[in-house]
C-alpha positions as CSV (number, residue, x, y, z in Angstrom):
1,X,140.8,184.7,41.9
2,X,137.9,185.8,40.6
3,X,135.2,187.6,43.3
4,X,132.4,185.5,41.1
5,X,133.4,182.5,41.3
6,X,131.3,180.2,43.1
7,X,131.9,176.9,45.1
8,X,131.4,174.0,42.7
9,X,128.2,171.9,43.7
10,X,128.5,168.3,45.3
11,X,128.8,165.5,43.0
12,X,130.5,168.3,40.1
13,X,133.7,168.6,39.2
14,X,135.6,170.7,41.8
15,X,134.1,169.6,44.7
16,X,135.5,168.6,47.8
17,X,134.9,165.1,48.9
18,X,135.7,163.3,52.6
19,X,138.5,161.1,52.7
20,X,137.6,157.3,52.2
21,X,136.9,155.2,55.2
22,X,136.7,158.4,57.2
23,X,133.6,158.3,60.0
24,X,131.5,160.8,59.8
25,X,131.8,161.0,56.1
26,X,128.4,160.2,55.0
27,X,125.8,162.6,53.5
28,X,123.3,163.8,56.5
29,X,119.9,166.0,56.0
30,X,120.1,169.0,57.8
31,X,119.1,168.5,61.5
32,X,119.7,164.9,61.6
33,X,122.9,163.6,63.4
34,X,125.3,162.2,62.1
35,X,125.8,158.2,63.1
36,X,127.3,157.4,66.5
37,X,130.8,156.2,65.8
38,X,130.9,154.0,68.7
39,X,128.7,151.3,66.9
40,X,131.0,149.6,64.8
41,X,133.3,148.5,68.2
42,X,129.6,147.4,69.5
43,X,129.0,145.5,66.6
44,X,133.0,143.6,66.6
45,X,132.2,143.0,70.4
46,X,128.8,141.3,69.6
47,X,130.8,139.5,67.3
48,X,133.3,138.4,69.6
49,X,130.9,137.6,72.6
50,X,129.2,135.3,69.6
51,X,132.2,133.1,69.3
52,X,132.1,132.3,72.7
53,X,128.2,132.1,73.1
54,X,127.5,129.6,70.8
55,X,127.3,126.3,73.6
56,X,123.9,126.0,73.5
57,X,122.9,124.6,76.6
58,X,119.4,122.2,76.0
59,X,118.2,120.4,79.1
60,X,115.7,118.0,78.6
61,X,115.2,115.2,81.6
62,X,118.3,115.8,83.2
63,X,120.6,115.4,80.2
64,X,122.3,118.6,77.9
65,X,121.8,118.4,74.4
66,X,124.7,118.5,71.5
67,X,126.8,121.5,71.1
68,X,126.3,123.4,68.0
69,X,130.1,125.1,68.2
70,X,133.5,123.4,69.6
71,X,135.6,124.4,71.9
72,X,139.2,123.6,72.8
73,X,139.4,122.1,76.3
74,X,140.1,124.0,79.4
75,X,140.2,127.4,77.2
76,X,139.2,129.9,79.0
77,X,136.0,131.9,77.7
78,X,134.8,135.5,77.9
79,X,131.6,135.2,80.8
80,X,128.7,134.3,78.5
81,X,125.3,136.1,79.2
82,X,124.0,135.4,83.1
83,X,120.6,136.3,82.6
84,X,118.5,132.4,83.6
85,X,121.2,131.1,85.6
86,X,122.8,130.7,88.8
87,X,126.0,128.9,90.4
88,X,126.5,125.6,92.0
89,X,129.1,124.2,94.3
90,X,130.9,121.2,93.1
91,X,130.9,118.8,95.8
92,X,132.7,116.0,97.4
93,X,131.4,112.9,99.5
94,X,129.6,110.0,99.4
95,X,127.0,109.4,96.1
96,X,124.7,106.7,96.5
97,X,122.0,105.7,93.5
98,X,118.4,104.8,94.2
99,X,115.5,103.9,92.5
100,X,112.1,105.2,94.0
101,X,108.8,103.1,93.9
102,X,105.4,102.9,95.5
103,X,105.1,99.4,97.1
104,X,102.4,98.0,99.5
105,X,102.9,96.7,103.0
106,X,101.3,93.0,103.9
107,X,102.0,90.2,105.6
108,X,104.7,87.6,103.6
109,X,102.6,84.7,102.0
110,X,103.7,81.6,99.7
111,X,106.6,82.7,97.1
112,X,104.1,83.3,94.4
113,X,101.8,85.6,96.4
114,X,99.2,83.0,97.2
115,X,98.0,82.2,100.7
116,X,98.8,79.0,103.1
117,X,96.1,76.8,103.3
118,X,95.5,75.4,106.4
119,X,94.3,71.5,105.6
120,X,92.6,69.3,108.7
121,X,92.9,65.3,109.1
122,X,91.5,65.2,112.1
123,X,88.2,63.5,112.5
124,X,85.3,65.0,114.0
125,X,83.7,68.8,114.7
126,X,85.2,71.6,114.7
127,X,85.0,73.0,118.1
128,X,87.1,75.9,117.2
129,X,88.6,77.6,114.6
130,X,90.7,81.2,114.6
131,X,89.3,84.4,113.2
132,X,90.5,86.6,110.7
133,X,93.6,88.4,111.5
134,X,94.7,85.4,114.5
135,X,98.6,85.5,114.9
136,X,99.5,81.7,115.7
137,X,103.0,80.7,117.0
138,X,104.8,77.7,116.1
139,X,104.1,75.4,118.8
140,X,100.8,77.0,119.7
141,X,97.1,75.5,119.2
142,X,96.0,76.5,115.1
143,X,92.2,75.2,115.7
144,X,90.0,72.2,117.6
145,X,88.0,69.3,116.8
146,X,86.3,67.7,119.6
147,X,88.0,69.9,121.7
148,X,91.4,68.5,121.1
149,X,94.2,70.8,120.0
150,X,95.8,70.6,116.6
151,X,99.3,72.3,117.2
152,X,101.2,74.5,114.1
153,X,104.4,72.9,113.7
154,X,106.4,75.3,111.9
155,X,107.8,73.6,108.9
156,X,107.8,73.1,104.9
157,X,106.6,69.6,104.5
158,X,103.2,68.7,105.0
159,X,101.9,66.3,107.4
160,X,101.1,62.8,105.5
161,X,101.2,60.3,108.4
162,X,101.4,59.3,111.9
163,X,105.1,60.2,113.6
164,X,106.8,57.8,116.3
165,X,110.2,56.1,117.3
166,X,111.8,55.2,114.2
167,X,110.7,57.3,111.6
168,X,113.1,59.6,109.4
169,X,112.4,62.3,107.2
170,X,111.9,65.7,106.3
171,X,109.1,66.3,108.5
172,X,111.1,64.9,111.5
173,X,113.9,67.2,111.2
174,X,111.4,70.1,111.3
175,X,109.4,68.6,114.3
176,X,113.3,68.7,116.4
177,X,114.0,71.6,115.0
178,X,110.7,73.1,116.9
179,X,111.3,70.9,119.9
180,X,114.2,72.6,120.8
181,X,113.8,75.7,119.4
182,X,111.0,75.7,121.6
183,X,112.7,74.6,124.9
184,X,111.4,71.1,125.5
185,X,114.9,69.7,124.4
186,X,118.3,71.1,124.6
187,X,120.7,70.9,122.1
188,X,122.5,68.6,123.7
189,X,119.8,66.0,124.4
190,X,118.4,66.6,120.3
191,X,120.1,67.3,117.5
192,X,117.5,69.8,115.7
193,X,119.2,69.1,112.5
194,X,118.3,65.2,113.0
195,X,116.0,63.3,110.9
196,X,115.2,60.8,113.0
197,X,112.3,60.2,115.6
198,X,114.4,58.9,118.4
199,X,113.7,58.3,122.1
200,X,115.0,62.1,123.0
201,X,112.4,63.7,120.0
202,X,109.2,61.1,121.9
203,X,110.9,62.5,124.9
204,X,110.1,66.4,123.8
205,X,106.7,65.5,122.5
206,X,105.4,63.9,125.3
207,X,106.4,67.6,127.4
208,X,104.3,69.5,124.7
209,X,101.9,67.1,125.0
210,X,101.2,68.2,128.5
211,X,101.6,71.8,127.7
212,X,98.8,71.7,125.6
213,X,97.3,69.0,127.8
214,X,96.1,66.1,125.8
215,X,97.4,62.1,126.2
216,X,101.2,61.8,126.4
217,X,101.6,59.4,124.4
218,X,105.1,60.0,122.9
219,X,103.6,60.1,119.4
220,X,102.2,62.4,116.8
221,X,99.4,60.8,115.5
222,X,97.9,62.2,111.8
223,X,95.5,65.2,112.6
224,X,97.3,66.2,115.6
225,X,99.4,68.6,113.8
226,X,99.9,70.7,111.1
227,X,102.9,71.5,109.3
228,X,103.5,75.0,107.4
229,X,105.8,77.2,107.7
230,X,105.2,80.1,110.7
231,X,104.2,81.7,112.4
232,X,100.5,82.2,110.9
233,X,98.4,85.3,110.6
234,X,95.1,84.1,109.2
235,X,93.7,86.3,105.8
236,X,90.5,83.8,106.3
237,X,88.4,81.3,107.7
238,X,87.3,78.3,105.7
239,X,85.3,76.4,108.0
240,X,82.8,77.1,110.8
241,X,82.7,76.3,114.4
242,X,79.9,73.2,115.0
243,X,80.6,71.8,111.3
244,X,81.8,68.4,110.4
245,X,85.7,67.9,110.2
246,X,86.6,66.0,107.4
247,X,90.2,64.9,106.1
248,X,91.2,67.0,103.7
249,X,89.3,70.1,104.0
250,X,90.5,73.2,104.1
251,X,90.0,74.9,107.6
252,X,91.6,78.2,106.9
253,X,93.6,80.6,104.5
254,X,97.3,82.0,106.0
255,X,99.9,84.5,105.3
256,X,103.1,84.5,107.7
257,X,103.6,86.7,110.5
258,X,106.8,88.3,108.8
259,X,106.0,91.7,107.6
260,X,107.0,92.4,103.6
261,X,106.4,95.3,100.7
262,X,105.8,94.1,97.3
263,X,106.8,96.5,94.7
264,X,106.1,96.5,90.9
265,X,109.2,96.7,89.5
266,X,109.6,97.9,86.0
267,X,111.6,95.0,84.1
268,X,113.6,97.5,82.6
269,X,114.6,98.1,86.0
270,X,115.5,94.8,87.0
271,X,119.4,95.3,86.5
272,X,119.8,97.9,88.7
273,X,118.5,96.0,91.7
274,X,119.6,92.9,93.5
275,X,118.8,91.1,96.3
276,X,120.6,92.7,99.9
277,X,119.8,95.9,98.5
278,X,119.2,98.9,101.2
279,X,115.8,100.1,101.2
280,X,114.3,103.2,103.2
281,X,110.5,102.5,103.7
282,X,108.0,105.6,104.2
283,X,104.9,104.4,105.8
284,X,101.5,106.1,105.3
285,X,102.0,108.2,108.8
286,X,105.7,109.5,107.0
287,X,107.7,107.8,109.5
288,X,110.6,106.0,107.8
289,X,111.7,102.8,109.1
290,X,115.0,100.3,107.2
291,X,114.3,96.9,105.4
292,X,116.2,95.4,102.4
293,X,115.4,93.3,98.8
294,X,114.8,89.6,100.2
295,X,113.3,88.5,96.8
296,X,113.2,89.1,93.1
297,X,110.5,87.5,90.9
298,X,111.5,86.0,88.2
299,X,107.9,85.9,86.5
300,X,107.1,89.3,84.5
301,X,103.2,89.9,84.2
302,X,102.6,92.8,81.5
303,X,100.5,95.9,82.9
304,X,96.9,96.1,82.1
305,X,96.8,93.2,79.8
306,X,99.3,94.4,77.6
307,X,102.0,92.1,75.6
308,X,104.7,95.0,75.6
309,X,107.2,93.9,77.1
310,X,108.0,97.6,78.3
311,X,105.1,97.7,80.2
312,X,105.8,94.6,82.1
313,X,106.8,94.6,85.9
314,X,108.4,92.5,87.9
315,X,107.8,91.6,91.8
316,X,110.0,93.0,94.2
317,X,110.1,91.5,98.4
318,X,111.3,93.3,100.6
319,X,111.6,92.6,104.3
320,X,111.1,95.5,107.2
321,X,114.1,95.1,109.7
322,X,112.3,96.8,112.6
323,X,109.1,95.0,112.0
324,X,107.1,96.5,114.5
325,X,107.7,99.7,113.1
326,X,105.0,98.8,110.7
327,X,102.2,97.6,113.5
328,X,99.1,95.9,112.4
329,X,99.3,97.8,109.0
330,X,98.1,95.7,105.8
331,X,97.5,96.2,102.4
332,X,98.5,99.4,103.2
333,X,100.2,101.5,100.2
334,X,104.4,102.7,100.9
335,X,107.0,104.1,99.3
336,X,110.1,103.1,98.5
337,X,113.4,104.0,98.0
338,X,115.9,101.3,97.2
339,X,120.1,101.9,97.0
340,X,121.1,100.3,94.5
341,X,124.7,101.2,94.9
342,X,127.0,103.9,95.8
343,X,130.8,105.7,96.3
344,X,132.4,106.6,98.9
345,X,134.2,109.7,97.7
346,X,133.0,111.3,94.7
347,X,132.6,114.8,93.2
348,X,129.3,115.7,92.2
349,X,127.9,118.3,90.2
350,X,123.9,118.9,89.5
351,X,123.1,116.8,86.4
352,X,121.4,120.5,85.1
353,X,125.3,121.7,84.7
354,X,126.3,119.5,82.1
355,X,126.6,121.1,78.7
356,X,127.1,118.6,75.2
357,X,130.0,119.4,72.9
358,X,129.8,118.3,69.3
359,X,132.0,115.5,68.8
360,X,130.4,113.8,72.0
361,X,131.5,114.3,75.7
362,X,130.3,117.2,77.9
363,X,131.5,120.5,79.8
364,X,131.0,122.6,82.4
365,X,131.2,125.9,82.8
366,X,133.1,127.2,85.6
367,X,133.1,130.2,87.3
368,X,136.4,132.6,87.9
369,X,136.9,131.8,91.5
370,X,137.8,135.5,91.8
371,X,135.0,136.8,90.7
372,X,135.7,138.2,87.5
373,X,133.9,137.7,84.1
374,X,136.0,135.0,82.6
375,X,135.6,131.5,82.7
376,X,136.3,128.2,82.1
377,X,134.6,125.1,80.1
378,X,136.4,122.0,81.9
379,X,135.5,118.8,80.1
380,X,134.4,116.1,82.8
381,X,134.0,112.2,82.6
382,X,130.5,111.1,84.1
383,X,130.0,108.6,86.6
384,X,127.4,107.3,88.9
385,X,124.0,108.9,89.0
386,X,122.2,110.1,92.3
387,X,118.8,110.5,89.9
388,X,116.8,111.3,93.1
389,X,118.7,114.2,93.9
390,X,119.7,115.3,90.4
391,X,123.6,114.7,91.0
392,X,126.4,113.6,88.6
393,X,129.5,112.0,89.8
394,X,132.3,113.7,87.9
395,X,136.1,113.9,86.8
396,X,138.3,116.2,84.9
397,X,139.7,119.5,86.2
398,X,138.0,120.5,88.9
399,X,137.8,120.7,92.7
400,X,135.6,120.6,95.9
401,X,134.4,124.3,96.1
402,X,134.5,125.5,92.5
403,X,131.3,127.1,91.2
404,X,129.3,125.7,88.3
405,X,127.0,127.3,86.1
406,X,123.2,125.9,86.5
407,X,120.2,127.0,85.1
408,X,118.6,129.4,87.2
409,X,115.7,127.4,89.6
């Protein structure tokens, strides 16, 4: 070969070229690297990690959102990033569900809210009558006229005439039912589910005729009682001490003695809730003390004045079982929480762990129990709802102790 002959340029006939598909083969400036030839296995991994990363998980008040990608249940997944979350133990136990409300504490008045109104038909001046906030026993003296005692009979039906030996009715079976209840019969002198005025019921009403000390006369003439249902706590005084007593008038306003919380239930609500219902009541010191729903309204009244019938609410009663945890409290503001039902045995998962998969259903994700990097999407059933404490009742593959993935808190 010739000494002259010189090294055909790049791109010329002649020259040498790198085998196709070879790294490293691409032209490079002098001084400047040539490309790292790790990056295309970077690049298939991203790829790979893609596949698996493409359950998108979307909470938005307590629920996940759809699933852009599908999986194939149980398969388990390369460990998807870990940066914004944490792990969670599934758990088994009791759930229970409840439904939190403020309520106010008062004293029980007529079904529809409104107070008792204490009506007179005695004839004469009123010599006296009870303040606001007097707690009167059944039995016990309600107010005077010319000194005499007019005596709360605790009962439903109103007092509409004179009561003696012979008379039946409604109003007789409540004044027996006080008699004895109030020890001036036994039970097996008066029937206190009787009717009738008999010589054993004159008997009973001459002895609290001399407790209160007036004439023992046997009778119960018009004006010497009053029938509502008690005990009373009086909201308000109607008439004045000194004033004329006329039939008819109104002496006082009344709620009962019983303690009750009224809550404003939401009438979308009103399904979840029923009457025997467990309800833990926090009163304005923090103290808790047990009650349960008595009552359900059946009115709806709509919220400032509206006629949606979202905005409508519904009255709730509760009654407090330990009523003198509540003391002399009224109109004071509570809250409420009410179970509304409940398992005994249920695995539970925080509500923030479900994930949506496309085709409908959710997953969760579950950790390698030997702390590696894989893991496992486990499709679950859902259950009841502890909203309160953000829990799910679950079931599908999974036990006590396994680890969840959760958002990071």
């Amino acid at each position: 070969m010739s000494t002259d002959a010189k090294e055909a340029p790049s791109g010329m006939p002649g020259a040498k070229e790198a085998p196709s598909g070879v790294p490293g083969a691409e032209d490079t400036a002098p001084g400047i690297p040539a490309p790292d030839r790790r990056k295309p296995r970077r690049r298939r991994r991203r790829k790979a990690l893609a596949g698996t990363g493409a359950l998108v998980l979307l909470v938005a008040a307590g629920v996940a959102a759809a699933v852009m990608d599908p999986f194939d249940d149980g398969d388990t997944q390369p460990a998807s990033s870990t940066q914004g979350t944490s792990l969670a133990a599934v758990r088994e136990g009791p759930l229970s569900t409840q439904v939190t409300q403020s309520g106010t504490l008062s004293y029980a008045a007529r079904g529809d809210g409104t107070p008792y109104a204490v009506v007179n038909q005695a004839e004469g001046v009123y010599t006296w009558v009870p303040s606001e906030g007097k707690e009167i026993d059944c039995g016990k003296t309600l107010y005077r006229v010319d000194e005499k005692p007019v005596v709360l009979i605790c009962g439903g039906t109103p007092a509409y005439r004179a009561l003696s030996v012979g008379d039946e009715g409604r109003e007789v079976r409540y004044l027996n039912e006080n008699l004895v209840k109030l020890g001036y019969a036994e039970k097996s002198e008066l029937d206190p589910d009787s009717d009738y005025y008999g010589s054993e019921t004159a008997e009973a009403v001459t002895e609290l005729q001399d407790q209160l000390g007036v004439d023992e006369t046997g009778s119960l003439g018009l004006g010497e009682a009053v029938f509502l249902p008690g005990p009373l706590r009086v909201t308000k005084a109607m008439a004045k001490a000194g004033t004329r007593a006329a039939a008819g008038a109104q002496v006082a306003q009344a709620a009962s003695a019983r303690r009750q919380v009224t809550v404003e239930l939401d009438a979308g609500q009103q399904s979840q809730v029923k009457v025997g219902d467990r309800v833990q009541i926090t009163l304005p010191d923090n103290r808790t003390t047990p009650g349960k729903v008595s009552r359900i309204g059946t009115v709806a009244k709509s919220v400032d004045d509206k006629k949606d019938s979202s905005s409508s609410t519904l009255p709730v009663y509760i009654t407090l079982n330990r009523p003198k945890d509540a003391g002399k409290l009224d109109e004071a503001p509570v809250q409420v929480q009410i179970t509304t039902g409940g398992v005994k045995k249920a695995l539970t998962v925080p509500v923030t762990a479900l994930m949506g998969k496309a085709g409908g259903g959710y997953v969760v994700e579950v950790a390698d129990p030997a702390g590696g990097r894989l893991r496992r999407l486990v499709p679950v059933t859902l259950g009841m709802f502890d909203n309160d404490n953000g829990l799910v009742q679950v079931s599908g593959d999974l036990s006590a102790g396994d680890q969840v993935v959760v958002p990071a808190s």
